[in-house]
MIZA-310407 format. One record per atom (N, C-alpha, C): x, y, z; residue number from 1; atom name; residue in three letters. Coordinates in steps of 0.1 Angstrom, whole numbers, plus 5000, padded with zeros to 4 digits. Each point is the difference from the previous one (the first is absolute). Layout:
# residues N
    c1    c2    c3  seq  atom  type
     X     Y     Z  NUM    CA   ALA
...
***
This chain:
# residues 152
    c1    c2    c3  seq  atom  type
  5866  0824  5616    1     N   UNK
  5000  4987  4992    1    CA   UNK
  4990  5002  4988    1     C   UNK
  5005  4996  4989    2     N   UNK
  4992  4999  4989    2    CA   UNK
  4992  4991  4997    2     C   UNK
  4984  5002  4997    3     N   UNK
  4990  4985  5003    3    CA   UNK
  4997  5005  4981    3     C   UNK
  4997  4989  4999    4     N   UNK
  4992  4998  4985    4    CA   UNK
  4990  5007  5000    4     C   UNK
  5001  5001  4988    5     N   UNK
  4985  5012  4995    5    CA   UNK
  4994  4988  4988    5     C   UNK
  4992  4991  5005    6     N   UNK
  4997  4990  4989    6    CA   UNK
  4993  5006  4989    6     C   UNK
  4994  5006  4998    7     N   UNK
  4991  5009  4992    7    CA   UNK
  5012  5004  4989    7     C   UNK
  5010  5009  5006    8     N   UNK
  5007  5002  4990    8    CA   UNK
  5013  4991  4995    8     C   UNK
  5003  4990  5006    9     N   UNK
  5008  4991  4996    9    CA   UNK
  4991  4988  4991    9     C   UNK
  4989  4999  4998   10     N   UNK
  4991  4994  4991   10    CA   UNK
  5001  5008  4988   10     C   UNK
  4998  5012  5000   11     N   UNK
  5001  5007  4986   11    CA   UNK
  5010  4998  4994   11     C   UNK
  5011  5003  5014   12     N   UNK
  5018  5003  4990   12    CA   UNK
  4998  4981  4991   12     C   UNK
  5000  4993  5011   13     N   UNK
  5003  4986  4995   13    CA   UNK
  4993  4995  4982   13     C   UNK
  4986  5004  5005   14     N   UNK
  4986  4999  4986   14    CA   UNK
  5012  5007  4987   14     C   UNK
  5004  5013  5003   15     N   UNK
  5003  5010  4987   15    CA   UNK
  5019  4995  5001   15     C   UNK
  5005  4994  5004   16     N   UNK
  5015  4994  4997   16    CA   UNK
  4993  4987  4992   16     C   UNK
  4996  4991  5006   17     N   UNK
  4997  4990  4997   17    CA   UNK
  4991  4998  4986   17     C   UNK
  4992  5005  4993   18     N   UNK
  4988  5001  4990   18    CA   UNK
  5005  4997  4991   18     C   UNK
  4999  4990  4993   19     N   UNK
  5005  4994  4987   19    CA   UNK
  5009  4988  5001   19     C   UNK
  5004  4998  5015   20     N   UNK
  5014  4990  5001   20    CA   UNK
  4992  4991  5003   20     C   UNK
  5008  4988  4994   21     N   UNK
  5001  4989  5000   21    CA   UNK
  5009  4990  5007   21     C   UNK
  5010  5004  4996   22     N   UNK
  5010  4992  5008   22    CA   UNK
  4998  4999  5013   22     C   UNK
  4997  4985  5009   23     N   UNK
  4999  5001  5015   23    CA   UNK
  5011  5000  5006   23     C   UNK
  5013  5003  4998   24     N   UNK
  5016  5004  5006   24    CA   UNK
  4997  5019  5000   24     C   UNK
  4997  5006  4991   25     N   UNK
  5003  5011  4997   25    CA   UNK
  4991  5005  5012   25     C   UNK
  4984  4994  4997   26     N   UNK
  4990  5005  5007   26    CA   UNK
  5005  4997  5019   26     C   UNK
  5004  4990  4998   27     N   UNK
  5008  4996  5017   27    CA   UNK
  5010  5008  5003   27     C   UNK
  5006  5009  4993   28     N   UNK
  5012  5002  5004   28    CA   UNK
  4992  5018  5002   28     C   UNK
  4990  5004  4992   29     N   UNK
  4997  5014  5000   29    CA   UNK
  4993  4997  5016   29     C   UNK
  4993  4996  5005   30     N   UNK
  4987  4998  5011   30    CA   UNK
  5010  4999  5010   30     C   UNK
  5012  4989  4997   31     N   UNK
  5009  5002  5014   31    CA   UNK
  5008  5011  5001   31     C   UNK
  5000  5008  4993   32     N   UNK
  5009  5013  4999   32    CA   UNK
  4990  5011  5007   32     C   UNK
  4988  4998  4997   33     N   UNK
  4990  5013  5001   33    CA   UNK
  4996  4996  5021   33     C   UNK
  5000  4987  4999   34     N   UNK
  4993  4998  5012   34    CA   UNK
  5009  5003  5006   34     C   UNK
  5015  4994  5000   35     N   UNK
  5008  5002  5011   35    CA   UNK
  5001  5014  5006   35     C   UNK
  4999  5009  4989   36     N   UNK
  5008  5014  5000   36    CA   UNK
  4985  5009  5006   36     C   UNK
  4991  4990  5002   37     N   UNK
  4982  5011  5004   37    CA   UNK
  4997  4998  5015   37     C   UNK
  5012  4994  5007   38     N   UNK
  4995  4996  5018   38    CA   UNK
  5013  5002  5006   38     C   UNK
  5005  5005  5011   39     N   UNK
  5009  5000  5006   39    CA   UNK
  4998  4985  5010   39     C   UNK
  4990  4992  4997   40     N   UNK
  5003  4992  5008   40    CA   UNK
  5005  4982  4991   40     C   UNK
  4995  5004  4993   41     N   UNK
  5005  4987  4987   41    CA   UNK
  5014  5000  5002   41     C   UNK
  5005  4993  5005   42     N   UNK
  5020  5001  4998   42    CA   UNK
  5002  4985  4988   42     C   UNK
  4994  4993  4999   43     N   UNK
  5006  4993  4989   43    CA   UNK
  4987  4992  4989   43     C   UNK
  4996  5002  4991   44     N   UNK
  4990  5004  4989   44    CA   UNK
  5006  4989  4990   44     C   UNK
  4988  4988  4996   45     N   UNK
  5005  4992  4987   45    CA   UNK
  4988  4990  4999   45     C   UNK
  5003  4994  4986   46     N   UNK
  4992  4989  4994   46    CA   UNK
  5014  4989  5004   46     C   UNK
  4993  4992  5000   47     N   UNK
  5004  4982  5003   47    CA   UNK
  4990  4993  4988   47     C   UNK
  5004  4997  4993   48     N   UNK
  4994  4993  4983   48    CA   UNK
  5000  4980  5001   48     C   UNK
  4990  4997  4994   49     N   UNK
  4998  4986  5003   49    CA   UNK
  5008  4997  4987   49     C   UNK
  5008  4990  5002   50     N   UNK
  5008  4997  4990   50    CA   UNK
  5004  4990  4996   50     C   UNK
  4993  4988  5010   51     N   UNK
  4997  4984  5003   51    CA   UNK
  4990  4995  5004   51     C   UNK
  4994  4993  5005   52     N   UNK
  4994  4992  5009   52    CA   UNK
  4997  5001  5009   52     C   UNK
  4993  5012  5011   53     N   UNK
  5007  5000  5015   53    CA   UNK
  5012  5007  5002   53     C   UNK
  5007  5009  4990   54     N   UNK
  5013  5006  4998   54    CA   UNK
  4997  5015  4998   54     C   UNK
  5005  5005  5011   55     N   UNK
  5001  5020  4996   55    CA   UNK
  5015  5001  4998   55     C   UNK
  5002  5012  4989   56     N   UNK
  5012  5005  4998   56    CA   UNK
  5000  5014  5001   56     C   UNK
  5010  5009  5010   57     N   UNK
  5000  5010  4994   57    CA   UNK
  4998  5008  4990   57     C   UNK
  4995  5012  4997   58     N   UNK
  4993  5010  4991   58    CA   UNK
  5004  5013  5002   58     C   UNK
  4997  5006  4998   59     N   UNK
  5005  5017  4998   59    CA   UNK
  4992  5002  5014   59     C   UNK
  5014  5007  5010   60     N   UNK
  4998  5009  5011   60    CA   UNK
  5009  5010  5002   60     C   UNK
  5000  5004  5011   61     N   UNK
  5006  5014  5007   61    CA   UNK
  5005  4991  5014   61     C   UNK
  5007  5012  5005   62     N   UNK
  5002  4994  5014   62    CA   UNK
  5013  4986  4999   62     C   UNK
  5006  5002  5011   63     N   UNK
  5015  4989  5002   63    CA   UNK
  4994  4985  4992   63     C   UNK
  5012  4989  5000   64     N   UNK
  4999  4992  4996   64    CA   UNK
  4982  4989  5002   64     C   UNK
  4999  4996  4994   65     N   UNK
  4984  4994  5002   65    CA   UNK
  5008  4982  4999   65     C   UNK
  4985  4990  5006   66     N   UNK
  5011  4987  4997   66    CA   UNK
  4993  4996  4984   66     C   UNK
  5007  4990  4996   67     N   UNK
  5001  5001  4988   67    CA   UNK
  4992  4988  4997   67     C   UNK
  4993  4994  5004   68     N   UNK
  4990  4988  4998   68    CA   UNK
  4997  4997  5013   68     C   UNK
  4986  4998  5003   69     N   UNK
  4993  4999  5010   69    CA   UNK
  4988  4990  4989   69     C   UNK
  5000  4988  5010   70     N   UNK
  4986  4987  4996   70    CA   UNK
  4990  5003  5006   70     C   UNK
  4989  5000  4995   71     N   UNK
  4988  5002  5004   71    CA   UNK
  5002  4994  5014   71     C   UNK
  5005  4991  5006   72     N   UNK
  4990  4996  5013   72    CA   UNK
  5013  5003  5011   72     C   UNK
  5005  5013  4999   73     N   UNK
  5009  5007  5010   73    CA   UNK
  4993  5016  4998   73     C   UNK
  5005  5007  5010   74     N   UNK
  4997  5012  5005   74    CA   UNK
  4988  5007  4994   74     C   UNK
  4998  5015  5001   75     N   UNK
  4988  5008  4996   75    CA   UNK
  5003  5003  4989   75     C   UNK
  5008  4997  4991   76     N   UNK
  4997  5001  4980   76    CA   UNK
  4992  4987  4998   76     C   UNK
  5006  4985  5008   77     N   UNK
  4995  4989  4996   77    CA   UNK
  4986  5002  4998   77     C   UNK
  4997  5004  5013   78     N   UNK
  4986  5001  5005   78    CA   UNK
  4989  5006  4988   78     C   UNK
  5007  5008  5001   79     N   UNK
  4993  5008  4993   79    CA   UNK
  4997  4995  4984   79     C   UNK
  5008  4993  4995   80     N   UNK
  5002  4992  4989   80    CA   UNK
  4990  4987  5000   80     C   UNK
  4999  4991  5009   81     N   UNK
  4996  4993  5004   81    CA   UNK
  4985  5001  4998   81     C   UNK
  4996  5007  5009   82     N   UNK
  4986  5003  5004   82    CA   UNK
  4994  5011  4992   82     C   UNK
  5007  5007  4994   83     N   UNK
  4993  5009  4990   83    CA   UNK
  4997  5010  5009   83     C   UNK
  5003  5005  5013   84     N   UNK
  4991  5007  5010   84    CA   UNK
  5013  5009  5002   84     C   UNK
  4995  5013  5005   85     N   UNK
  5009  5012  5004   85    CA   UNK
  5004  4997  5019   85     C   UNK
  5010  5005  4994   86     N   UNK
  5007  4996  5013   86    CA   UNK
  5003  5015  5009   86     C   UNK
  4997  4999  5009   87     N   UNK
  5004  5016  5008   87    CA   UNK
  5004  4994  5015   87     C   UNK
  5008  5003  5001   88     N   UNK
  5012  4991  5010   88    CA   UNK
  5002  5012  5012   88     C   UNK
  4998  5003  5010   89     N   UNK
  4999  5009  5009   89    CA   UNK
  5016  4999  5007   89     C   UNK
  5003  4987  5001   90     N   UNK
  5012  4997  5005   90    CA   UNK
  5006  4988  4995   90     C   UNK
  5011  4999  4993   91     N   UNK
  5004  4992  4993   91    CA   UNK
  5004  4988  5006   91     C   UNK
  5012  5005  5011   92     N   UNK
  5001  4990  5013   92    CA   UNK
  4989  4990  5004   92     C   UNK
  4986  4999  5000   93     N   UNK
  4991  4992  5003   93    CA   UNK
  4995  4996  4988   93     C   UNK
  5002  4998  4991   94     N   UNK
  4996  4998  4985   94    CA   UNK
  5007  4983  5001   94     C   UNK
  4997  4987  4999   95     N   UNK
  5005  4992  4999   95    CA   UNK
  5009  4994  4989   95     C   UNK
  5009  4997  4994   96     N   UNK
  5006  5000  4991   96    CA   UNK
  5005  5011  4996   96     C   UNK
  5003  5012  5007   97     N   UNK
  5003  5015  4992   97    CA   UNK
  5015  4997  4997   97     C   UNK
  5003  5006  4987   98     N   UNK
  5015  5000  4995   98    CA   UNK
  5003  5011  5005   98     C   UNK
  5012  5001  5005   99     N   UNK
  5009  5014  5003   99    CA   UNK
  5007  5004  4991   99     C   UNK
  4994  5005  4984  100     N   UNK
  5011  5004  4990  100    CA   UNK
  5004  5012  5004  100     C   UNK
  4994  5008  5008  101     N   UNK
  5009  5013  5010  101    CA   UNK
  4997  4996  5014  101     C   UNK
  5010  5005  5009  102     N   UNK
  5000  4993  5014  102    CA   UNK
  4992  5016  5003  102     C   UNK
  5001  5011  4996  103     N   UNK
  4993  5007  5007  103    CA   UNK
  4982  5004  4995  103     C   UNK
  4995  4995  4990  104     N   UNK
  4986  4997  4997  104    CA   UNK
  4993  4994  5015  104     C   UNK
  4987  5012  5001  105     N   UNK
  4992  4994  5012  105    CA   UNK
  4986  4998  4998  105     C   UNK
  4997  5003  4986  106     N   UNK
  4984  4999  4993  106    CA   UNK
  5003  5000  4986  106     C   UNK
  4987  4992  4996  107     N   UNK
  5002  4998  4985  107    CA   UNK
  4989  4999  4995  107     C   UNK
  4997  5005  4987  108     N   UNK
  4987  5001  4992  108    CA   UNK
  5003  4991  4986  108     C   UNK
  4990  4990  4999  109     N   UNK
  5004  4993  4987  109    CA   UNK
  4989  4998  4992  109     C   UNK
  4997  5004  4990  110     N   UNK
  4989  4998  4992  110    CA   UNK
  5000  4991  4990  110     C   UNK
  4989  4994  4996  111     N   UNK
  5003  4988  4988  111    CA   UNK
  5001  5006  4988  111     C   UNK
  5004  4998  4988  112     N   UNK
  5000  5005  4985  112    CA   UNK
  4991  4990  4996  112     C   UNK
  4986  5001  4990  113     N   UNK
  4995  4986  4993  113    CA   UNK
  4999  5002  4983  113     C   UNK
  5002  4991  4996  114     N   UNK
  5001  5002  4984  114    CA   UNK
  4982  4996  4995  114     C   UNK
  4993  5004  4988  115     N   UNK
  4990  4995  4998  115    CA   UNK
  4994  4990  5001  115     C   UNK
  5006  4992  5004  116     N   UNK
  4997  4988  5003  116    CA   UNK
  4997  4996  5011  116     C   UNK
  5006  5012  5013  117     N   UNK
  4999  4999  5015  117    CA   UNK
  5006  4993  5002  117     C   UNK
  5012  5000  4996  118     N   UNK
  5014  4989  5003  118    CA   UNK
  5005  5016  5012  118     C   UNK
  5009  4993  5011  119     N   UNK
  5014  5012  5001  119    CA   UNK
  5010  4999  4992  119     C   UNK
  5001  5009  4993  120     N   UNK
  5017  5008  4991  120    CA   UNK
  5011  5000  5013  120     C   UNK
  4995  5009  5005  121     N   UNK
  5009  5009  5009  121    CA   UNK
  4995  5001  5016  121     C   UNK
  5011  5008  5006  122     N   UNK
  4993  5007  5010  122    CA   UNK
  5005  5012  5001  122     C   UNK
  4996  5006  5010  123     N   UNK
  5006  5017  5002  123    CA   UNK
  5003  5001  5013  123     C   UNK
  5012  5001  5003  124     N   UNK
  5009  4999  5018  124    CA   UNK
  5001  5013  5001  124     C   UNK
  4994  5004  5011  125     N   UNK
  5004  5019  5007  125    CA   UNK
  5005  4993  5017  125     C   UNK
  5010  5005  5000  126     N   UNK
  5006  4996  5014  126    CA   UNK
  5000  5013  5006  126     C   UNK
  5000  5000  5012  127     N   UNK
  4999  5014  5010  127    CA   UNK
  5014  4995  5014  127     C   UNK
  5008  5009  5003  128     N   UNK
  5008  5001  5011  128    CA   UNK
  4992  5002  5011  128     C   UNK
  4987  5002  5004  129     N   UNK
  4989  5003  5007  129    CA   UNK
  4989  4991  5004  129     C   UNK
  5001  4995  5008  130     N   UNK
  4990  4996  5006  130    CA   UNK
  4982  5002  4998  130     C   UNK
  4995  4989  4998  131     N   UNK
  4987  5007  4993  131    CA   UNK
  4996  5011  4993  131     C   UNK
  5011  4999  4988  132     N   UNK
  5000  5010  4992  132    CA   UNK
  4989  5003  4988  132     C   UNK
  4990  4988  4996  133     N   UNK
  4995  5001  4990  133    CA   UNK
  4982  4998  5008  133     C   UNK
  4990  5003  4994  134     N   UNK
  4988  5002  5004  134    CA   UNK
  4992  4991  4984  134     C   UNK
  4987  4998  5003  135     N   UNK
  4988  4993  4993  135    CA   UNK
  4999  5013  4985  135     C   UNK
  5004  5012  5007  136     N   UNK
  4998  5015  4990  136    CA   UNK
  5007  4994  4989  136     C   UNK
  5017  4997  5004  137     N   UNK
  5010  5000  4992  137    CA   UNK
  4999  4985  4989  137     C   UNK
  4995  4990  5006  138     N   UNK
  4995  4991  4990  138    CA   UNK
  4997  5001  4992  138     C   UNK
  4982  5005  5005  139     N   UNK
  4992  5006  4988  139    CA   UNK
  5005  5008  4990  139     C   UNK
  5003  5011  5004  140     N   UNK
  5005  5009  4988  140    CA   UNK
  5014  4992  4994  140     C   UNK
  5009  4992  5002  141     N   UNK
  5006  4995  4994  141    CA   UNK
  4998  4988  4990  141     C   UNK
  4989  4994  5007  142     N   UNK
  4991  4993  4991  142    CA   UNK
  4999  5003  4989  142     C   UNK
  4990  5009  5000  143     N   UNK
  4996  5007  4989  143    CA   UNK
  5006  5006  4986  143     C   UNK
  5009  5007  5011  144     N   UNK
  5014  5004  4987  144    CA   UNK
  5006  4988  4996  144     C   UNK
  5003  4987  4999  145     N   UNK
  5003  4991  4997  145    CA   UNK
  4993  4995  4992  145     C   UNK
  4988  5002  5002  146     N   UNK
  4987  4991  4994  146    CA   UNK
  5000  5006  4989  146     C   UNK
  5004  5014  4999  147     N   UNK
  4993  5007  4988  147    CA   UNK
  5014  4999  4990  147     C   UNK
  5012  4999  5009  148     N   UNK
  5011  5001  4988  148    CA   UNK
  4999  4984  4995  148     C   UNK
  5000  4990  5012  149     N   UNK
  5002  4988  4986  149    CA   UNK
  4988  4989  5001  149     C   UNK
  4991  5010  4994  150     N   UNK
  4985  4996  4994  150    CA   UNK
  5000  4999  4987  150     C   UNK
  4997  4988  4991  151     N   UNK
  4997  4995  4987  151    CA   UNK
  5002  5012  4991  151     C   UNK
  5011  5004  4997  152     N   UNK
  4998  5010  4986  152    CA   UNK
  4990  4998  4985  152     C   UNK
***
């Protein structure tokens, strides 16, 4: 099984990304790089604020995703909501969890914030696996986020 090498998926991301601007382009390179750096990520994406309390799909990988999710349903809401990273050990006990795949059993959701410390976005990594994501994988995803859409 292939595990992430965060160290070097921070470079690749930094040296694709350096100059860009566009937050579609930049969402659409990070979900391409992440998906393809873990054999355990099976479905990889941004969910973009696009109303009120409104996520809309964004550039991912991985089978169909649902296509608007409100802040005050499942683990994108949440995570939208509260501004707080979400690391879901088991989805099934997650209250309000959406089943946009019936076979997802963990999920990692991170907030996107604009200068302002608003949430833009979030970042959805779903796992087929059971406690698939760890406190490691936050952080370092944190980070790589933080640095790609931080104030140019």
């Amino acid at each position: 099984m292939t595990r992430v090498d965060y160290a070097q998926l921070s470079q690749t991301i930094a040296a694709l990304t350096d100059g860009e601007s566009d937050t579609v382009a930049l969402m659409a390179t990070i979900t391409c790089e992440v998906h393809h750096s873990d054999d355990r990520f099976n479905w990889t994406g941004f969910y973009r604020v696009v109303a009120p309390e409104q996520l809309k799909i964004g550039p991912y990988q991985g089978g169909h995703g649902c296509l608007q999710i409100p802040f005050s349903r499942g683990v994108c809401g949440a995570a939208a909501r509260t501004g707080d990273v979400q690391l879901v050990a088991d989805v099934e006990a997650f209250p309000g969890h959406i089943a946009c795949a019936t076979s997802t059993r963990s999920e990692l959701v991170l907030p996107i914030f604009d200068a302002s410390g608003d949430v833009i976005a979030v970042f959805d990594i779903d796992s087929d696996l059971p406690n698939a994501f760890d406190i490691e994988d936050a952080k370092h995803l944190s980070e790589i986020l933080s640095r790609v859409f931080s104030v140019k």
